[in-house]
C-alpha positions as CSV (number, residue, x, y, z in Angstrom):
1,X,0.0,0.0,0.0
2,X,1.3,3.5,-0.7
3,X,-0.5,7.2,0.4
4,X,-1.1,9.8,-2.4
5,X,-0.1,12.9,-0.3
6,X,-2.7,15.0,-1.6
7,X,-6.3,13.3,-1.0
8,X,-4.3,10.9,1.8
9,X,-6.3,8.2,0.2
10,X,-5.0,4.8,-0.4
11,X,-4.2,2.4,-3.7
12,X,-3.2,-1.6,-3.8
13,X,-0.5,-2.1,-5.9
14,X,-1.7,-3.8,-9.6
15,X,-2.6,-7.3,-9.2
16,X,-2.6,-7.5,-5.1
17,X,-6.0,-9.1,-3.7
18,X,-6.7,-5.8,-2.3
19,X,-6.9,-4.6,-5.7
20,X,-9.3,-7.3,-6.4
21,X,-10.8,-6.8,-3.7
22,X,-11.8,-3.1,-4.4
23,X,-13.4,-4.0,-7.6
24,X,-15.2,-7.2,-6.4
25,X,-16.4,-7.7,-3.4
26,X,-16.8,-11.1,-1.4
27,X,-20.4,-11.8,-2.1
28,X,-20.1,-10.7,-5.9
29,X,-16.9,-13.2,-6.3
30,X,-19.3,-15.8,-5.0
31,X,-22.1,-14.7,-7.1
32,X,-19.8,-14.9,-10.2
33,X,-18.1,-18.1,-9.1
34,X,-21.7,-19.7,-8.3
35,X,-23.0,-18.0,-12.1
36,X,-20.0,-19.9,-13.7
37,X,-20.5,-23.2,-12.4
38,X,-24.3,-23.0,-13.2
39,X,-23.8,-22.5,-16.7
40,X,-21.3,-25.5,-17.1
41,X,-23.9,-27.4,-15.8
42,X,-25.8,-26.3,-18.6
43,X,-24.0,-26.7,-21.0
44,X,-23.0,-30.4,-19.4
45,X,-26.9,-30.9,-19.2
46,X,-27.6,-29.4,-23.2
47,X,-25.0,-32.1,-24.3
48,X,-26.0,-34.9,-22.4
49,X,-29.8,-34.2,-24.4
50,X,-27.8,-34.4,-27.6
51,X,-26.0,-36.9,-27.1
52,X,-29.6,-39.0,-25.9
53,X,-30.8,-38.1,-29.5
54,X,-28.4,-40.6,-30.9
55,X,-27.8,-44.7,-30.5
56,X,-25.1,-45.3,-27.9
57,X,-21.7,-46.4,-28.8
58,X,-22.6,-49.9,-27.9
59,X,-25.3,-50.5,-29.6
60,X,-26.5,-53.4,-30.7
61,X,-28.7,-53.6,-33.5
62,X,-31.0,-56.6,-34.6
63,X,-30.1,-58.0,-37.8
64,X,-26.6,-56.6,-38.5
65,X,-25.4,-60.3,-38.8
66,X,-21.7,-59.1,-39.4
67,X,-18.7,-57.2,-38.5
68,X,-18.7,-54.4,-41.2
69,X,-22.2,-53.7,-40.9
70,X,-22.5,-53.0,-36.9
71,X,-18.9,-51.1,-36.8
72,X,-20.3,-48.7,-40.1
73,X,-22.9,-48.3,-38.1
74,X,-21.4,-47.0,-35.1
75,X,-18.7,-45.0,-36.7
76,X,-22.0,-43.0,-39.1
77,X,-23.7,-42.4,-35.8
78,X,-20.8,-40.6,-34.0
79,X,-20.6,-38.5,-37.5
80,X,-24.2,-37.8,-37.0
81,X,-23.3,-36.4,-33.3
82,X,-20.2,-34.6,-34.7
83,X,-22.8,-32.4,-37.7
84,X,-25.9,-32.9,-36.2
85,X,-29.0,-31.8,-38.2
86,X,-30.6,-27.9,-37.9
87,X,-34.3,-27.4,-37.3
88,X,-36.6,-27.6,-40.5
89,X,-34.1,-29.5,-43.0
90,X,-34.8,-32.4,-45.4
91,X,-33.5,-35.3,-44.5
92,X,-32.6,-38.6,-46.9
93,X,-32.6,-41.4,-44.7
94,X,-31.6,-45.5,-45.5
95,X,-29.1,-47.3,-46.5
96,X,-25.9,-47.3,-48.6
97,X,-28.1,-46.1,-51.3
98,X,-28.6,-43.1,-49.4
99,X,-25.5,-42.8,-48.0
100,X,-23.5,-43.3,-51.1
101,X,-25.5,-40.3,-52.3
102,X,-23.0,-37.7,-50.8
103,X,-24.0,-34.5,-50.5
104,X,-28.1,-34.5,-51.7
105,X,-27.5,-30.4,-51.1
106,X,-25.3,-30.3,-54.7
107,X,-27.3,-33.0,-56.1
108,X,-30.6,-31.1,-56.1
109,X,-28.8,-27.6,-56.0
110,X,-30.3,-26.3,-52.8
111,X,-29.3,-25.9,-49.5
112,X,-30.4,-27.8,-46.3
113,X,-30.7,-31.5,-47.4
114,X,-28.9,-34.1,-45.0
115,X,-27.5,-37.1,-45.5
116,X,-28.6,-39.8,-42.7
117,X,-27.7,-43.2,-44.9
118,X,-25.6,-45.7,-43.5
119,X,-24.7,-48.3,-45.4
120,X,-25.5,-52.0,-44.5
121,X,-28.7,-51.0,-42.2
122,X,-32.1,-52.4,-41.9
123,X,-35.4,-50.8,-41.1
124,X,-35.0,-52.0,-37.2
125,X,-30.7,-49.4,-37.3
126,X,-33.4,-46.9,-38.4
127,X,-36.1,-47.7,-35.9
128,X,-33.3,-46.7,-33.2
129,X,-32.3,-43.3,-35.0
130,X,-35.3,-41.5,-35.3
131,X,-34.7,-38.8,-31.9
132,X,-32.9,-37.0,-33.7
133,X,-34.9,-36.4,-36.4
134,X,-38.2,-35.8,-34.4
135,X,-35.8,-33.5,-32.2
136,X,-34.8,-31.4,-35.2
137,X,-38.3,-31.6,-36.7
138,X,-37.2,-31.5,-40.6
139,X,-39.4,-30.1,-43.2
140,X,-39.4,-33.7,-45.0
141,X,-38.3,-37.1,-44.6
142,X,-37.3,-39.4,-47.3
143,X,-36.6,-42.5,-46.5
144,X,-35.6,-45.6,-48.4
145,X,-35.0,-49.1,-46.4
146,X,-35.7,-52.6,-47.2
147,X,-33.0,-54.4,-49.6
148,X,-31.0,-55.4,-46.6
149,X,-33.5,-56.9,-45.1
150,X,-34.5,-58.7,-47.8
151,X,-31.1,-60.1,-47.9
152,X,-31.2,-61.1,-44.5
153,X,-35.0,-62.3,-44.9
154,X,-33.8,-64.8,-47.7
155,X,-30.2,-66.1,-46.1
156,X,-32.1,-67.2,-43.3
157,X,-30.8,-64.2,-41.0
158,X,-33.2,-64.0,-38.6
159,X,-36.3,-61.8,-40.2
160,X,-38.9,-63.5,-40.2
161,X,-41.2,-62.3,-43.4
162,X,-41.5,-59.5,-45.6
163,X,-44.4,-58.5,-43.2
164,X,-42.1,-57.5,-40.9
165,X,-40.4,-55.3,-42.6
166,X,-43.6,-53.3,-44.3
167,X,-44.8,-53.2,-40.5
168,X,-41.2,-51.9,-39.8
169,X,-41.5,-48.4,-42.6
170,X,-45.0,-48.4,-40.9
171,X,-43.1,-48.2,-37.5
172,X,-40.6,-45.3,-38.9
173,X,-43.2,-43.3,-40.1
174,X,-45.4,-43.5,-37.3
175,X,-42.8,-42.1,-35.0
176,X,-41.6,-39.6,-37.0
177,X,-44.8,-38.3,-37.5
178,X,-45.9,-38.6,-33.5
179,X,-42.9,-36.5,-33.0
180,X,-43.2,-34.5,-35.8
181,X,-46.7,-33.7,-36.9
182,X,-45.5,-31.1,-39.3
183,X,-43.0,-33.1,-41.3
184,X,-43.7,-33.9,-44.6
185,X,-43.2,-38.3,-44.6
186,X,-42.0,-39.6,-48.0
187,X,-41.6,-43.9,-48.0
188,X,-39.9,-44.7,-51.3
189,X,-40.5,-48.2,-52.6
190,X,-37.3,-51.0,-53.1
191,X,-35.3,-50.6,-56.2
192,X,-35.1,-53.4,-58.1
193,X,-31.9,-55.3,-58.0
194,X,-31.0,-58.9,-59.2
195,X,-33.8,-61.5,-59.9
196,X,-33.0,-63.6,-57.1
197,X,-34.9,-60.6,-55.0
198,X,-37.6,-59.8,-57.1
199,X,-40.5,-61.6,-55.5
200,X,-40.2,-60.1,-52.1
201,X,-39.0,-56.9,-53.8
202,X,-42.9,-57.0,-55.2
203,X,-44.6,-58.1,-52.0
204,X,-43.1,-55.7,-49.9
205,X,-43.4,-52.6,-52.1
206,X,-47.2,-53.2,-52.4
207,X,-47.3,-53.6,-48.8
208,X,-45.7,-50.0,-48.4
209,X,-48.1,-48.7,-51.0
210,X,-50.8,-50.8,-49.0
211,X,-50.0,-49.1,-45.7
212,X,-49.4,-45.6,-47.2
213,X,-53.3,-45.3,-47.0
214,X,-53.3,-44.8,-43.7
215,X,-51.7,-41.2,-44.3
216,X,-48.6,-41.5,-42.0
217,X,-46.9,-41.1,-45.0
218,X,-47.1,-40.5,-49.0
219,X,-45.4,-43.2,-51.1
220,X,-43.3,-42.4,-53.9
221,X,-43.3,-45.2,-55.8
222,X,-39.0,-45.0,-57.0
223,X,-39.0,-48.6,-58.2
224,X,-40.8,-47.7,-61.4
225,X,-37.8,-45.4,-62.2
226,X,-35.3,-47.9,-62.2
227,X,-37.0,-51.0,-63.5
228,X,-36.0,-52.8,-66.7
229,X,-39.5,-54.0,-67.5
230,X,-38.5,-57.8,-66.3
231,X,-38.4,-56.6,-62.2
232,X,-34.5,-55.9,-62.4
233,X,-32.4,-52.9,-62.4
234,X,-32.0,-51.4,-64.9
235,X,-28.1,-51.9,-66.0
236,X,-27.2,-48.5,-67.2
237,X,-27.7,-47.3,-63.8
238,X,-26.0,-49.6,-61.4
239,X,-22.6,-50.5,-60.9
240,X,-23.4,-54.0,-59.5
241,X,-27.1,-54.6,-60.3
242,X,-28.2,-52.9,-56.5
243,X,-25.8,-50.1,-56.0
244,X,-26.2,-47.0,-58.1
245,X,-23.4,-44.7,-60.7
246,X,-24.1,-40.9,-61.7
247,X,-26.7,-42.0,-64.1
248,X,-28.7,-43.7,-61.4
249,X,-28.7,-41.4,-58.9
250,X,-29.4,-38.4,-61.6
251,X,-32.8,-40.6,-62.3
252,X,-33.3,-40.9,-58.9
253,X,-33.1,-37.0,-57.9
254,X,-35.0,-36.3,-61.7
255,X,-38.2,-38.7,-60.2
256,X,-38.5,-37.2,-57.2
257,X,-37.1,-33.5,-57.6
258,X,-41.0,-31.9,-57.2
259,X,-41.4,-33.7,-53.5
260,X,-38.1,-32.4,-52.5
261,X,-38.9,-28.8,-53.8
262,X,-42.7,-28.7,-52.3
């Protein structure tokens, strides 16, 4: 402490507690200190509600019967966490058909439109994503799910009819919608894709258009698009009879490019 000999009043040297002191006193330093720790619990509290949104790292989903398909999986739901979606977007949401779709934003030359495909998933990986979406409450929802499980449905891996995976879109829908009454809910019907798949392709797909009538969701019948005439793929537009080039997903964006812009 020093004296100014002039008003004989007294200044703490630069950084001393008395200079803190004389700026802050006791109760406000434990106001601040008491503000602080309030918002990081806040902030500890608004993560922990987005994390809750997403599958846990663990998760175990029915019917991925193999390695690659539960760890893509896991590692596309921690890229989900890492860019999470933003109120009132479109979302495209399936399977590697989706996912190997990129970016749907340059595809259809407008801004907003997520990708939420993970390749390898069946309709019961998307029954188990959906918090997020009813969270961020997109404007629309296309979704396209059901090869995989036809896979799995004819190798004898554990589904048990092509029932069950209608009743499964149903599912989907009907959750988005109860947590989302405002978003639009667009079920797009199984490509084609080799012959061996064609039956169940059929069954299923009018299933979907079947349970479309009960307006939980409008059906946008895709297979048509990419059908050869013989209930295969047409092979201009795949690179493997199921997976899609350019030309195939420029049909695909072409079919549906009035939904997306409504």
């Amino acid at each position: 402490m020093y004296q100014n000999a002039n008003s004989r009043r007294y200044f703490a040297p630069v950084g001393s507690s008395a200079c803190i002191q004389s700026v802050f006193s006791i109760p406000m330093l434990l106001l601040l200190l008491i503000s602080l720790m309030s918002c990081d619990t806040t902030i500890s509290r608004s993560n922990d509600k987005l994390d809750s949104l997403y599958p846990a790292a663990n998760v175990v989903v029915k019917y991925h019967n193999n390695d690659w398909s539960r760890n893509n999986y896991i590692q596309r739901i921690q890229s989900f966490k890492n860019d999470p979606l933003k109120m009132g977007e479109i979302v495209f949401i399936g399977n590697s058909l989706t996912e190997q779709g990129g970016d749907w934003s340059v595809k259809f030359g407008m801004k907003g439109i997520r990708n939420r495909g993970i390749a390898g998933d069946v309709s019961d990986g998307v029954l188990l994503r959906l918090d997020e979406l009813t969270y961020y409450k997109p404007k629309s929802v296309f979704l396209l799910i059901g090869v995989n499980d036809i896979f799995n449905l004819q190798g004898g891996g554990g589904i048990p009819s092509a029932d069950y995976i209608a009743n499964n879109i149903l599912k989907i829908a009907k959750k988005i919608k109860a947590g989302s009454p405002g978003t639009n809910v667009y079920v797009q019907t199984i490509l084609p894709s080799t012959a061996a798949l064609t039956s169940n392709t059929l069954l299923i797909n009018a299933l979907i258009k079947r349970n479309g009538q009960s307006g939980d969701y409008e059906t946008i019948d895709l297979y048509t698009a990419f059908n050869n005439g013989q209930g295969v793929m047409r092979p201009e537009l795949t690179t493997d009879g199921l997976h899609l080039n350019d030309a195939g997903y420029k049909v695909w964006v072409n079919f549906i490019d009035a939904w997306v812009r409504k």
